[in-house]
N, C-alpha and C positions, 0 to 999 in steps of 0.2 A: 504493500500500500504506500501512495507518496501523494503528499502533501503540496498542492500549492500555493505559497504565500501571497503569489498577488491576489488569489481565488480568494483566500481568507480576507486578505485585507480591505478588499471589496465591499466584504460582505458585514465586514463590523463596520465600516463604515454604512452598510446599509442598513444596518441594524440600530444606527445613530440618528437615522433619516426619519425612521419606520416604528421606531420604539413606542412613540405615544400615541401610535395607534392599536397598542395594545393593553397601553395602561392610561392613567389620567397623568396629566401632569404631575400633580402633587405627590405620585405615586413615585414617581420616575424619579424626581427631586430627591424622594426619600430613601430611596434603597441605592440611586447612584452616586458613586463617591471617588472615580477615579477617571480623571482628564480625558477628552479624546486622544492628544497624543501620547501618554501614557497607554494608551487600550493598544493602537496601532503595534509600536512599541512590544505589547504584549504579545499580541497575537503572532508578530515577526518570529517571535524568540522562541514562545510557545509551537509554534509549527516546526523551525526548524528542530529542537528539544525532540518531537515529537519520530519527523523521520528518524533524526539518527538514532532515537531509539528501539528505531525496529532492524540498525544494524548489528545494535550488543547485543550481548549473554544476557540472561534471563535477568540477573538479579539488576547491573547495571542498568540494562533496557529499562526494566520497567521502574526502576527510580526517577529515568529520564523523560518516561511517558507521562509518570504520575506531576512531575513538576512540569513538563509542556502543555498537558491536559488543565493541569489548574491555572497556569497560564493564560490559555485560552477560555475559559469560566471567564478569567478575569476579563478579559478582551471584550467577548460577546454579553456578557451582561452588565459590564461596567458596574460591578461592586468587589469589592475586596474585603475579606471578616478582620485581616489584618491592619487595614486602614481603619477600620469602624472600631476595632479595640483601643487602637492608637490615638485615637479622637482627630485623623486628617481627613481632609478631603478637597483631593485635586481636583475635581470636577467642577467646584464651585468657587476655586482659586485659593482656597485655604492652603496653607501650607507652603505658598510661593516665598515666603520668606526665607524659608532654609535652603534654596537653591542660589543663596548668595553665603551663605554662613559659611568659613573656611572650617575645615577641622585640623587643629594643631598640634602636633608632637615636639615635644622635648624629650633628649637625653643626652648624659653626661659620659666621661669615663675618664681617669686621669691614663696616661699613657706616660710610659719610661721614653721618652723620646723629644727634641728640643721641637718647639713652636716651627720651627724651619723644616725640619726633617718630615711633619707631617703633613706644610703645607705644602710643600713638593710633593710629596705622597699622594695625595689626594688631588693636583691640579693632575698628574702625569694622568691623561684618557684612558690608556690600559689598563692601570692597577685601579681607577676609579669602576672599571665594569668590573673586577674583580671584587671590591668594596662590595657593588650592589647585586651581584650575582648569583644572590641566594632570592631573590625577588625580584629583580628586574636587568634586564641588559643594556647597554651603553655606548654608544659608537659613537666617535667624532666625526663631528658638522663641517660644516663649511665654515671658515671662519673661526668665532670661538663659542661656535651655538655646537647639541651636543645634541643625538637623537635618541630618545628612551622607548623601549618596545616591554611592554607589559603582556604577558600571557596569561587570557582569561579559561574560563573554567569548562567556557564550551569548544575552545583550540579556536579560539582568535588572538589576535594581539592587539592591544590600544595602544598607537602609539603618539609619542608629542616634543615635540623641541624644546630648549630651554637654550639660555643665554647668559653668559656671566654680566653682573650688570656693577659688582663691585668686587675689586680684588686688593687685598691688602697683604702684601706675601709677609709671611708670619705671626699674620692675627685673625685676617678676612677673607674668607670668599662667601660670597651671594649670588644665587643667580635666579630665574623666575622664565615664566611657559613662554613660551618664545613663538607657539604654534603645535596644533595636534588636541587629542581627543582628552585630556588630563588637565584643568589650570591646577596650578600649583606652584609655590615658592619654596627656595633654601636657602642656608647658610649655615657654616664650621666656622663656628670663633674658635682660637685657643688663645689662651694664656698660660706663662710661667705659673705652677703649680708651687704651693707653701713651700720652704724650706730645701728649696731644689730638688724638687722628687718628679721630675718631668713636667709633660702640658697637662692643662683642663680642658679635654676637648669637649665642644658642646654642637649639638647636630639640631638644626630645629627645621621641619618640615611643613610645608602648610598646604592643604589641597581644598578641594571643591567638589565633591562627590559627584556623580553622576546620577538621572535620574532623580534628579528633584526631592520631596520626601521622604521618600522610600528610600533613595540615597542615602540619605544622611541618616535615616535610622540604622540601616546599616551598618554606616561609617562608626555609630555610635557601640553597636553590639559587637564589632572589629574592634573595640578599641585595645584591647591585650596583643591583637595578633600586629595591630600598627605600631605600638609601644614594640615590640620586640624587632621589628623593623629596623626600626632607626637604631637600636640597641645593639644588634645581630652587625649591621654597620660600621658601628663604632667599631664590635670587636675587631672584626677584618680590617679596619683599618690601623688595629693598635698589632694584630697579628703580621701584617704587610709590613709595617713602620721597623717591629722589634724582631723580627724573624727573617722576613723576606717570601713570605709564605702563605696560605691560609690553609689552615687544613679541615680538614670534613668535617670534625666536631670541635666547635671551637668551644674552650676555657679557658677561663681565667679566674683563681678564685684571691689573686692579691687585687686587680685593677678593683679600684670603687666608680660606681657608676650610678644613675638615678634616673628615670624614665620619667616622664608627667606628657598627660593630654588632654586637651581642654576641645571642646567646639562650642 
């Protein structure tokens, strides 16, 4: 069996045309809670979810049905139990505020290594993909813009450019989205650490979820796995700096480090 999306997309939107001829307004008002492009959207993801899961193994497969199938629910009837527990609704433009809210990570680490040695570390574009390559990949741009390719859960990749827009070798680098599917900002301060015991390196991250509210709830119930992110970072970069290395399981139980995230 195989699925056509433009067919689908068709038809939710016909379904958008055609709805209140099956209910009263008030009715429609009341049980719809989720944007038209948000439903679109659904229904995209939901169908394709749907095919490839009549090309997996049973237990896969049908993990992938069950969530393209409720996807599609979501699509054609425009309600989600998830948005009504949450108290949003795109439909009626609630919730447009959070598709401006950045979500922000911090974290710290002191590294055995001088303020200079890491900001080399870190500008060199190779050992920077090695940094990020336990989550995302890293290729130098044209210029001093940098291409980041993120791999999502259904075998895509979102990708997006960034740009160095401040560098101050041995205390700063900042850079910010430059172009691509991700806004988001960075920057590595270091400083001399107390009593000469190497840098304070400090990594802070900021992004812009995708997908609007639902995003950023997301983004919200993520927040361990994006703490450990920029944390996971650090390591590799205090492993890179003091070794020349990164290896498979990274430790360190002398560095002190400190994670925080706010949206």
């Amino acid at each position: 069996m195989e699925f056509d999306p433009q067919n689908l997309v068709s038809s939710v939107r016909s379904k958008f045309s055609n709805g209140k001829s099956h209910q009263s307004e008030s009715q429609s008002s009341a049980l719809q809670n989720v944007g038209s492009k948000e439903r679109i959207v659904s229904a995209l993801i939901g169908s394709f979810m749907m095919a490839r899961g009549l090309r997996h193994g049973l237990i896969r497969g049908a993990v992938m049905e069950f969530i393209g199938g409720a996807l599609l629910h979501r699509a054609v009837g425009g309600h989600c139990k998830l948005y009504k527990t949450l108290g949003i609704n795109t439909a009626s433009g609630q919730g447009e505020k959070s598709k401006s809210e950045p979500v922000e990570i911090d974290a710290s680490l002191t590294i055995q290594k001088s303020p200079e040695e890491l900001y080399r570390t870190f500008s060199d574009p190779e050992k920077l993909g090695q940094i990020t390559g336990g989550w995302a990949q890293v290729q130098q741009g044209s210029g001093d813009q940098m291409t980041w390719s993120l791999r999502m859960p259904w075998g895509k990749n979102i990708e997006w450019k960034t740009r160095m827009i401040e560098e101050r070798p041995g205390e700063l680098l900042r850079w910010e989205t430059a172009g691509g599917g991700l806004s988001n900002q960075g920057r590595l301060e270091l400083r001399p650490a107390a009593a000469g015991r190497g840098t304070e390196a400090k990594l802070s991250l900021s992004y812009v979820p995708p997908f609007g509210a639902l995003g950023q709830r997301v983004a919200h119930w993520m927040q361990p796995l994006t703490r450990s992110v920029a944390q996971t970072a650090l390591r590799r970069l205090q492993s890179l700096a003091e070794t020349g290395e990164v290896p498979s399981l990274l430790h360190n139980p002398s560095g002190r480090e400190s994670t925080h995230t706010t949206h």
